[in-house]
Each structure stands twice: as C-alpha cells, then as structure tokens.
N, C-alpha and C positions, 0 to 999 in steps of 0.2 A: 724583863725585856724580851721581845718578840726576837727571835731568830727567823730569818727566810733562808732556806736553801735554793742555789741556784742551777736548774738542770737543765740539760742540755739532749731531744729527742732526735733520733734520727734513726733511716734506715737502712739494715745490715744484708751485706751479698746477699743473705740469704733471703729476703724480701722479707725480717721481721722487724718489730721496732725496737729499738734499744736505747737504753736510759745510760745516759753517763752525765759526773755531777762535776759542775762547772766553778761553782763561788758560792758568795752567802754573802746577805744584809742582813745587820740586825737592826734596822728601824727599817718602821712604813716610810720613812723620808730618802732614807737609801732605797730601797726599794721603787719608789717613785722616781728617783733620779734614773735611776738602772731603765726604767721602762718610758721613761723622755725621751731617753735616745734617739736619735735618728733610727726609722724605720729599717732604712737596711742594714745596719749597724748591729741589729736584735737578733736578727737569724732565725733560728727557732726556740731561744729562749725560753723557759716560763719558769716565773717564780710561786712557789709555794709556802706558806709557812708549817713550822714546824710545833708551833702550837699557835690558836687561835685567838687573836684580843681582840674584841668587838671595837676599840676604838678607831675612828676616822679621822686622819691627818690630812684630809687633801680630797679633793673631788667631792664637795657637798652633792649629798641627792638622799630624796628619802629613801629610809631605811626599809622596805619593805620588797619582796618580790616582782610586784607588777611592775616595779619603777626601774628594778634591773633589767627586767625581760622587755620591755620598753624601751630603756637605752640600749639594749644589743642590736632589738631590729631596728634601730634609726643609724646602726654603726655603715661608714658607709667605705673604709679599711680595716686590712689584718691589724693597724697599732690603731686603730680606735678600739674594737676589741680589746685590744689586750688593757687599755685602757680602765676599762668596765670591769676587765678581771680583777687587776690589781684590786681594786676597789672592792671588787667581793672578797676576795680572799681577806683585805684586812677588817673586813667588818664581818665576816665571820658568813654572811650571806651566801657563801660558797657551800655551804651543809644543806643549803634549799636544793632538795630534789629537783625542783621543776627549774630553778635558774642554772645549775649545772647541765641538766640539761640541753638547757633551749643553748644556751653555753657553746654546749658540744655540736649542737645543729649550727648556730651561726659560723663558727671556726669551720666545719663542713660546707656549708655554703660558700664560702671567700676559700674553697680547695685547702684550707690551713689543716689537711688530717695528721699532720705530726702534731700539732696542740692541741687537736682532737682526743687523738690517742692517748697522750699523756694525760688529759682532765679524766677520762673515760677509767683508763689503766687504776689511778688513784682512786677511783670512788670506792667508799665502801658499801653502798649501800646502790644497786642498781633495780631498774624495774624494763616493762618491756618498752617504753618508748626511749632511754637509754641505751638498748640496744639494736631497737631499727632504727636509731639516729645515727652509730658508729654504723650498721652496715651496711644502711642505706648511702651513708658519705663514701665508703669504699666503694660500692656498686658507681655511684655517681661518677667519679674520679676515675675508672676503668680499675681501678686496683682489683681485679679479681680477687688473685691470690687469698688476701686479706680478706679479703670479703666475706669468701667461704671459712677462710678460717678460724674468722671472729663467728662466724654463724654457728659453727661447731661446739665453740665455747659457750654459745648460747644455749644450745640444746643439754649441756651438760649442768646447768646453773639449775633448773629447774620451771625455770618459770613456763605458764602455758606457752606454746604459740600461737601467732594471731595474724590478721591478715595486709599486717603491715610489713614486717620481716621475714616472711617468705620468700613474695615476689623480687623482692631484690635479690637472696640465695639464689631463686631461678631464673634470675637474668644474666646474674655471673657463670652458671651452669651454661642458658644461651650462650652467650660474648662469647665464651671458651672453648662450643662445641664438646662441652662433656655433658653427654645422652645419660651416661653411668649414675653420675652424681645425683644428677636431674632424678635417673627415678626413683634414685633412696629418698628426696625428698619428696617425689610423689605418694611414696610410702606413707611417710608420719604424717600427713596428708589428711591421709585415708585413717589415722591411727588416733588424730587428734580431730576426727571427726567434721573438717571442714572443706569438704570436698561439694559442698552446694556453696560456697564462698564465689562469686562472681569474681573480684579482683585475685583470689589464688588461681581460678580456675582460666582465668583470660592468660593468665600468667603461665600456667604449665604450658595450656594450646599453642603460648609464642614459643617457651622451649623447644618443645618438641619440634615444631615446624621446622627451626634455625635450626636444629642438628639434622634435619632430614627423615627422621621419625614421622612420616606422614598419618600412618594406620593409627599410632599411639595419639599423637593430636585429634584425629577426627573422633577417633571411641571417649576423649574427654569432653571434645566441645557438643557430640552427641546428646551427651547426657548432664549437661550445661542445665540448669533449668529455665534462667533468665540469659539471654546472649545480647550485648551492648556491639555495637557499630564499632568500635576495635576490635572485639574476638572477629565478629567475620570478617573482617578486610585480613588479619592474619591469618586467618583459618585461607581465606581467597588465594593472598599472596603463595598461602605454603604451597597447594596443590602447583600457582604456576612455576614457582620456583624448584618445584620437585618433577616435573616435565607430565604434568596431567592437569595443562589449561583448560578440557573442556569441560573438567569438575568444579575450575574457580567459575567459570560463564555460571555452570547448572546455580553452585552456591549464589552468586549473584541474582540469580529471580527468584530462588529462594529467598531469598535474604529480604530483596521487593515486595513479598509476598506477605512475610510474616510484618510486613507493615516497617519496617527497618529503613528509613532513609538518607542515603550515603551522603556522604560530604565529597567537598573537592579531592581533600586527602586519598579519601576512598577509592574515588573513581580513577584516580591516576595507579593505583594498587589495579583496578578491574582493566584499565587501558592498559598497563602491561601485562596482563593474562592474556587479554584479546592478542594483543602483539604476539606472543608462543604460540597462541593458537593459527595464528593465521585466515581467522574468517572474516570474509571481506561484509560479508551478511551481518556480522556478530561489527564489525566495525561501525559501519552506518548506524546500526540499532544505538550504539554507543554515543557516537556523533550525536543523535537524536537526542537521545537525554541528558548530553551535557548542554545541548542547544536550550529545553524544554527548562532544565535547570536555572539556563543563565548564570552559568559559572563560567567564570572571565580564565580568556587563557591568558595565565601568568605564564612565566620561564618552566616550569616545573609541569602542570599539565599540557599546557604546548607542546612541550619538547617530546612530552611521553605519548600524545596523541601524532607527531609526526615518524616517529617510531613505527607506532601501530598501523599507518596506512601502507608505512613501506612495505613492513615487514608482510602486510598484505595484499601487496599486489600493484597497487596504486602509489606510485611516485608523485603524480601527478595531486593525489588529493594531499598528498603529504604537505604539497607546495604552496596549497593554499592555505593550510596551517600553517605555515611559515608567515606567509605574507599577511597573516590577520594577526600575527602576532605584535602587539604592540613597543615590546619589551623582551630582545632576544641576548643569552650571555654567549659564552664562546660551547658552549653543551649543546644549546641550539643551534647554533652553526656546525658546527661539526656533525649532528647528526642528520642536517640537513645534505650534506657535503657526503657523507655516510648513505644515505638514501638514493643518491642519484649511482653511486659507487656502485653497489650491489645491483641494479637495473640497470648497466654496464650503459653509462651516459656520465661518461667520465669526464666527455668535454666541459657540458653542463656543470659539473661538479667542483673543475675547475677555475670554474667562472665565478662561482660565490665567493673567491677567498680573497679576489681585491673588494668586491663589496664587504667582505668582513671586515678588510684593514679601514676602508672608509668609512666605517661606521664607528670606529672607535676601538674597535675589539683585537687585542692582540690572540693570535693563533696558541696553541697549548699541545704539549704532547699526543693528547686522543685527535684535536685537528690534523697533525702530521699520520697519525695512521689512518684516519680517515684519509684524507687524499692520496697518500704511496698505495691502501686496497681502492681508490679508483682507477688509478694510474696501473692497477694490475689486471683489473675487472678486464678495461678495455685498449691494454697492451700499448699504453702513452710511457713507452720507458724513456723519451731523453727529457719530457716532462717529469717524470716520477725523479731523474737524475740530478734534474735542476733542483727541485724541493730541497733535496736530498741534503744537497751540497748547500745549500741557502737557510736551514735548517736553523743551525747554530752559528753559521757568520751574521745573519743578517736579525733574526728573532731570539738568539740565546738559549734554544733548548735543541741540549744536548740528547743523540740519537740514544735508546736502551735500545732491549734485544727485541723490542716488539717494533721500533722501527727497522732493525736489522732486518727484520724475518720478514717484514714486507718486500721491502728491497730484492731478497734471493725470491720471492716469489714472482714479482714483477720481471727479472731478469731470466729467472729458471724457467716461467711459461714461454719466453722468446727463444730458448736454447742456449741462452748464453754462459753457459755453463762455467767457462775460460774466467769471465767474470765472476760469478759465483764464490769459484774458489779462491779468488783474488779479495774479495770482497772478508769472507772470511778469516784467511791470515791476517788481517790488518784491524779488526773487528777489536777493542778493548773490552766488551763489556761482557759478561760468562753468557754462552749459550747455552738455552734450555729446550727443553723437549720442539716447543713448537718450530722451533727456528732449524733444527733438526728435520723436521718432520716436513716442512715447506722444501728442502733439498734432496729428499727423499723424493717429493711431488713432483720435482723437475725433470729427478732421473726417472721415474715411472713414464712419465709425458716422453721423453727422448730417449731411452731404452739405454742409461749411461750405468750400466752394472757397478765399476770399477768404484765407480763416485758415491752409486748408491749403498755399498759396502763398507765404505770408508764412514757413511753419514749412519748406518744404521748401527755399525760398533758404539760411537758417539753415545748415540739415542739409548741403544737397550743396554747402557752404561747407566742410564740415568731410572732404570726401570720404570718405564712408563705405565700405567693403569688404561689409558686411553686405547680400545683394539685396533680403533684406524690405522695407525702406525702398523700395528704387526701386520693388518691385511693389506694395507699397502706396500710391505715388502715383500708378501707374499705372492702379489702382481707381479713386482720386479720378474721376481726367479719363476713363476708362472709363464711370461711371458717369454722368457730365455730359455724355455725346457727346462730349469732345473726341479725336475721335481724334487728328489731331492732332501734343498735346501726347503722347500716350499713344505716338506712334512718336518725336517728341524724347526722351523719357524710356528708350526702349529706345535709341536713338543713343550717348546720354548711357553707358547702363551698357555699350557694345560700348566705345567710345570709352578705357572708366578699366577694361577689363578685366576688368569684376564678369558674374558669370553667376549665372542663376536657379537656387536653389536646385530640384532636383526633389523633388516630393510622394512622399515614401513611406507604407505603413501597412503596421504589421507584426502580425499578430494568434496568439494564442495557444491552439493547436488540441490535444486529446490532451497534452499536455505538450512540443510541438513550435513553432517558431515558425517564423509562414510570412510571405510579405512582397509586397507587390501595391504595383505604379503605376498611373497613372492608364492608361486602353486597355489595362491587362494582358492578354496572354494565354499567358503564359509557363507556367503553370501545366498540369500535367497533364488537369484537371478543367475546363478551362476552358468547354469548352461548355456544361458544365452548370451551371459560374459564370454564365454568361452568359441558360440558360434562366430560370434561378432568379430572377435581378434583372428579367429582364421580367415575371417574375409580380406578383415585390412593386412593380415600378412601375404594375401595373395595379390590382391594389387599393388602392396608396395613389391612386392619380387618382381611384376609385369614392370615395375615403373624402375626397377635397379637396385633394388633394397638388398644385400647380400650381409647376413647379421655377423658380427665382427666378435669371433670366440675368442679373440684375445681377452675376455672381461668375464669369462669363466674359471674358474681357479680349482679344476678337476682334469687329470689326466686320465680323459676318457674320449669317448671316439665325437668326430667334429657333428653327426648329426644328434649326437646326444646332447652336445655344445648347445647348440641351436634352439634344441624345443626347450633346454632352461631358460633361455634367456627369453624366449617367446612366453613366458609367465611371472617376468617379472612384475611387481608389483606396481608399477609406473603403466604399463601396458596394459593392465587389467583395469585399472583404475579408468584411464582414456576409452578401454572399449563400455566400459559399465557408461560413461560420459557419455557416448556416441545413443546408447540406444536409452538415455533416464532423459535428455534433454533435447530443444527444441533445435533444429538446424543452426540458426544463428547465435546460439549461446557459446559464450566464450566460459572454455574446461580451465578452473584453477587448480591446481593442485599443492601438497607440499609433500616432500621428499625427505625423511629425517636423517639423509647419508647423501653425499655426494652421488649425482646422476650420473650412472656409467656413459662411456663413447656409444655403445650402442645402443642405449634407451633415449638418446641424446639426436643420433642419426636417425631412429624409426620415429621421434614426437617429430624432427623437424619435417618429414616425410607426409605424414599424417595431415599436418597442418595444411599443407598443398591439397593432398587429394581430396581430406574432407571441406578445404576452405573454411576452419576454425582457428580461433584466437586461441592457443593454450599457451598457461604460464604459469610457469613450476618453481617452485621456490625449495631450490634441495639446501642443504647445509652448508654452502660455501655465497651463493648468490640467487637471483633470480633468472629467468632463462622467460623470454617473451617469442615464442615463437609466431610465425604469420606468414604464410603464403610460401612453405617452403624455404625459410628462414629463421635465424635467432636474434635477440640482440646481440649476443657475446661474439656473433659472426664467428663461429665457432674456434673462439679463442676463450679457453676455458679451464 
C-alpha cells in the first residue's frame, strides 16, 4: 500500500520557505478525498507520495506527458491544478521532467509560489528551465528576496547559464536598486561569454538605468551589437530620468536614424524627456510625429503629451490636448488642473474640477495637490481653504503630509504665519523634509527667524540630502546679518557631505539650446553677452532698477553684491537672447533652481524696456512676463 505524506509549505520571518508535516493518506482514494475539499479549506497543502505506484484510481486521462502539460494549461484555478497533481503523483507521471516542470510554471503563473517551491524543493533531478521557472515566478510576484536567492543556488548547482535566468536575477537587482549585486552578475556575464546576448544585454542597460548608473548603462548598450525598440526607449528614459533630457532627444534621432521605429509606448517614454527638457521646438517636432504616426491619444499618451506642453511653455497647447482627448481618467485631470497651476491661472484651474465631478470622475489625492499648488501659485487661499476643509467631508480622502505642505505654503506665501503654526500642532500625520522646508520658504519670504529656527531643527533632524534647504537657511541668517550662523550652516552641509546645487539656465535660441552659469563666459559670444548686459543694466538703473543684495549669501561690500548678481545666469542667458534673435521673438528659458527676487525684478524690467515676451520656467513654476509684468503678479 501506497503511503502519501501530508505537508504543509509556508513562509518564515525570515523570508524563507519552510516545510512542516501536516498528516498522511495511505490510499490514492484518501488522498483524492483530501484534495476535493473545498478550495479554501486546502490552504497550501500538497500531497506527495512516499513511494510511487503507477496505478490510477480516479481522474482517467491518458497516461502520457503531452496529455498532462495539456491539462495544466487548460487549468483555469489554484484546485484545478492541484487536481492534475494529484493525478501525476499517483501515476507516477510526476518523475517527467518536462510535466514537473511545466507543473512548477503553471502554480507560478496562478502566484501559487508556496506549491511552486515545494514541487521545485523536492525534485531530484533539475535542469535550467526548472530553474528560470522557480526564479522567474519570484521575479514575477515582486519576491526579490527569493529570487536572488534561489539564483545563487543556481549558480552553485552547476549547470551553464542562459539567457532565460539572468534577466530575471537582473531585474530583482533593478526592483531593489542593488547596483552592487547587478554588477557581480554583469561579471559572470562576461565569464560565461554571453555578453552579445541581446535579451541579457537589454536587461543589464534597464539595470543599470533604474539604479541611476547612467555611464555603466550607455558603455553596455554601446556595444550592443543588435539594439531592439526596448533597449532604446530604456536607454531614452534613463538619461531623462537621470536629469540629461537632451541625450534622450539626441538618442531619439538616433534611434530614427538607424531605421528603429518607435511605438506608442515609446513615444510616451520620448514625450517625457521632451517634458525635462523643456523645448518647445523639440515639442512641436514631437507633436508632428505623433500626428504623422496617427497614434490615437489614449489616457496614457494624452496625459503625458499634456504634461509636455506645460512643462514647455504653452498651457495653452496643453489644453488642446486636453480637449482632443477622447477618453480622460482622474491622471488626466489633475494634470490638466496641474498645468494651469504652475502658469499661475489658478482661477482657470479651478474651474475644471466641477467639470471633473460632471464627467463622472471622482477627485484623488494627486487632484487635491494639484489644486491647493494652484491655489498657492496664485495666492486663492480662502479657496485653497475650502478644498481643504471639503477634502475628506465631502470626497473621502484623507489629507497626508504632501497635502499638509501645500497648505503651509499657500498660507506662508500670504504671511500667515499665526496659521501656519496652528495648522501644524493639530496636523496628525509625521512631517517630512518637504513640509519642513515649505515653512522654512515662508520665513525666508517674511524674515520670521524665530520660526525659521524652530522649522530648520525639525528638518536637519531628518538629515536632508537635498542642498536647497541648507541654502535656503542660509538666506535666513544672510539676510539677518548673521554671518555667523550662515558659516555654521555651510560647516553643517561639508560635514554630511551635501554640496550646493549649481544654478544653471538653459535658453532656446533658433531651435537650439544653449545653457549659461552664473560668470559665464564659456560661450563664444561672450563679450558681446557681456556688452549687451551693461546696456540693459543702464537703462534699467535710468528706468529704477536698484539690484536687491539681499540674494547674495557673502559678507562682502554691497558693490561687490551687485556685479554678482549682474551675471547671474538668467541675465546672461536674456542678454545672449537680445542680440541671437529677431526683435519680436519671444525669450524662453528654463532655470533649474528657484528664480531669485532680483533676477525676477530685472526680467520683469527687461520685458518693458525691450517689449519682449520672456518666460521662464525655474523649479518651482512658470513666470510669463510682458510689458513690465508677471503672471505670478509677483506673488511668488
């Protein structure tokens, strides 16, 4: 008589699997009973026998392999499966390589990797599709952990590797951000000679990419020999994702070039690059070949092409992408509502959101911060107040700290400081760096020391990586005389490793993009950058312009103040504009820091005397200047 042991798999704190033994049947008739059960009743079950008798008591089918690998892909439940197991095990059918297998893939496919593992664990005899089946199912199911750690035991088993169980290894390296891991197995890679492998080598370039490895990605996909329409879109994505949009554009005509033709997928991957980049040229161009394509705006390219117009300039084309949209979710809305926010037309912004409710579309957290940063753009705080309060009475989602930190910003740029601090004792949910750093921004705005002190303990409690914050405090006490504190505070950020961000500004000349720091004179034209800006510094002085050193963070003498700030990289960029284009062209630019008050006072200056449209898009919003004005009406 046939004995079945009954075991029982599950997993331990410590993310391993472990076996504990549950019962036994000694006939295939018990056994069959035991796996009638009601589904949920089984758990994670599986019965084994303890030695093998080819006879069939139940479930006729022919005896042969294709007929079982046949029944599992028709299984359409975890107990139909098990089903078919039983049935292998008692006909002994369970010793087939290939049906244990396929076995172990279907239980992976229906997420079943406790019965996975256990069939897997038992085999005595494995080969390498047996093991990209278990590690492939881990990758599948996010199970990192496992993933790599069954990969490990593969490389010690012997068998070659191949280009199936690799790229799962390096996708759990991705998932996990471990760079490390990743390049030990770029190593055996290279050791087991398959580094002209197109599916390993697509696979390390997406590694790499996701941990931020940009140079180690490009030097693989380099020397790629064959490159497929996924490696570029990732190789695209990484550079945008890694803050060098105008490498994904270059890769993009490349990509054209070598005869490569993108999918929807793709383009919505190149439409967010353009988006970081900010070129309104590189926009249209875009526009054009999605037009020329004839790829329909779904929810998903829509949404990411309205993105891209914002974030360049044009509200206005964004809106038209809105309204050709056939098919918008609440993503779409909100970045429409997101769009008018940052081009400080807040009224506008506010106005979409009973069209949202009439369309069907309930509001969602990223909606609520979309509207509280319009309601801050353009200082609508008893509107921002009502949202507020109406939040969670009326739509059910509850404020987190990213609507908190709206809030203190909307209130903090009005001076309401009183509130601020009210607003925070009564706050349940833990604040984080940013929501700190927004109170920070209020007291810098209104010169509130006492607050700002209290807010920057807070913060550099939470050690921040991000240097705005330190340079932003270091304005505080800059501004208050304290020097100081102002060299503690740079001590502070030598000490934890953090370095100042450098000001760039990249501007949009001819359909070219050109890019200036502050004392630039790298440029070819420079002298005459240079002539150019002492003109417009002298008619703006005739016209009132008196440059504001409170935005200098050096205790040195105020006309040494002055010619810094007379090079900053916003100013250089506008005079290089004044003498590269035609009278009537409208200067865009973008600013990768927050626009000081005084580069803020001399573009709105500029705009008058030369009768130019400039519009600058620094790190917090967009700034549309015109005839000696802003949008932000210089609420900012």
């Amino acid at each position: 008589m046939t004995k079945f042991r009954i075991f029982t798999l599950y997993k331990s704190p410590s993310r391993d699997y472990q076996f504990s033994y549950c019962s036994s049947a000694t006939s295939p008739l018990a056994l069959k009973s035991l796996l009638q059960q009601p589904e949920e009743q089984q758990q994670s079950s599986i019965a084994l026998p303890q030695t093998h008798n080819t006879e069939s008591h139940f479930l006729p089918l022919c005896l042969d392999p294709r007929s079982f690998v046949s029944s599992l892909v028709q299984c359409q439940s975890h107990f139909q499966i098990k089903k078919v197991h039983a049935l292998a095990i008692t006909t002994a059918m369970i010793k087939n390589l290939g049906v244990i297998n396929k076995l172990i893939y279907i239980y992976a496919q229906h997420k079943a990797m406790v019965d996975a593992y256990f069939l897997f664990f038992r085999m005595k005899e494995r080969d390498n599709i047996s093991w990209s089946v278990i590690i492939g199912g881990f990758s599948k199911l996010g199970d990192n952990y496992n993933c790599l750690k069954t990969f490990k035991e593969f490389l010690l088993c012997g068998l070659p590797m191949d280009n199936y169980t690799l790229p799962f290894a390096l996708r759990a390296c991705r998932d996990t951000l471990s760079p490390h891991t990743g390049k030990e197995i770029h190593l055996l890679v290279y050791k087991f000679g398959l580094q002209s492998d197109v599916f390993i080598s697509a696979a390390i370039v997406d590694m790499y990419s996701k941990c931020g490895h940009v140079e180690d990605a490009r030097k693989v996909f380099d020397k790629m020999p064959k490159k497929d329409l996924v490696t570029w879109t990732v190789m695209i994505s990484c550079y945008a994702e890694c803050g060098s949009p105008e490498e994904s554009m270059a890769l993009f005509d490349r990509m054209k070039d070598n005869g490569i033709v993108p999918d929807k997928v793709s383009m919505v991957t190149v439409v967010f690059a353009c988006a970081k980049l900010g070129a309104m040229h590189r926009a249209k161009m875009i526009r054009d070949y999605i037009w020329r394509r004839k790829f329909s705006l779904d929810v998903i390219l829509g949404t990411a092409m309205i993105d891209m117009y914002a974030k360049c300039g044009s509200v206005d084309a964004a809106r038209e992408i809105f309204d050709q949209m056939k098919e918008k979710n609440v993503i779409s809305w909100s970045s429409m509502i997101s769009a008018y926010g940052v081009h400080g037309r807040g009224r506008e912004a506010l106005q979409l959101f009973p069209q949202m409710l009439q369309s069907g579309i309930q509001p969602n957290r990223i909606t609520f911060v979309s509207i509280f940063s319009a309601c801050s753009h353009s200082g609508l705080i008893e509107e921002g107040r009502q949202f507020f309060n109406s939040m969670e009475r009326d739509y059910f989602v509850e404020p987190d700290v990213k609507h908190y930190t709206c809030m203190v910003d909307l209130l903090g740029r009005a001076g309401r400081l009183d509130e601020v601090l009210e607003l925070t004792e009564r706050m349940k949910v833990d604040k984080d760096e940013g929501f700190w750093g927004a109170i920070l921004g209020a007291c810098r705005i209104h010169g509130d020391i006492g607050l700002a002190e209290k807010a920057a303990k807070s913060l550099l409690e939470l050690g921040p990586r991000n240097s705005g914050y330190y340079v932003l405090l270091s304005n505080i006490y800059a501004n208050a005389g304290k020097w100081e504190e102002v060299a503690k505070v740079r001590r502070m950020m030598t000490g934890r490793g953090v370095k100042k961000t450098p000001g760039w500004t990249w501007i949009e000349i001819n359909n070219k993009i050109y890019q200036f720091r502050v004392g630039d004179k790298s440029h070819p034209q420079f002298k005459e950058i240079y002539e150019m800006l002492k003109l417009l510094v002298e008619r703006l002085e005739l016209a009132g312009y008196v440059p504001d050193t409170n935005f200098v963070l050096h205790d040195i003498d105020e006309e040494l103040k002055a010619e810094f700030l007379y090079t900053h990289s916003e100013k250089l960029a506008i005079a290089f504009a004044l003498i590269a284009t035609a009278e009537d062209t409208a200067i865009r630019m973008t600013k990768n820091l927050r626009i000081c008050g005084d580069c803020h006072t001399f573009i709105r200056m500029v705009s008058n005397i030369v009768q130019r449209n400039i519009v600058v898009r620094d790190s917090i919003r967009f700034h549309h200047f015109s005839k000696g004005s802003c949008s932000c009406g210089d609420y900012w």
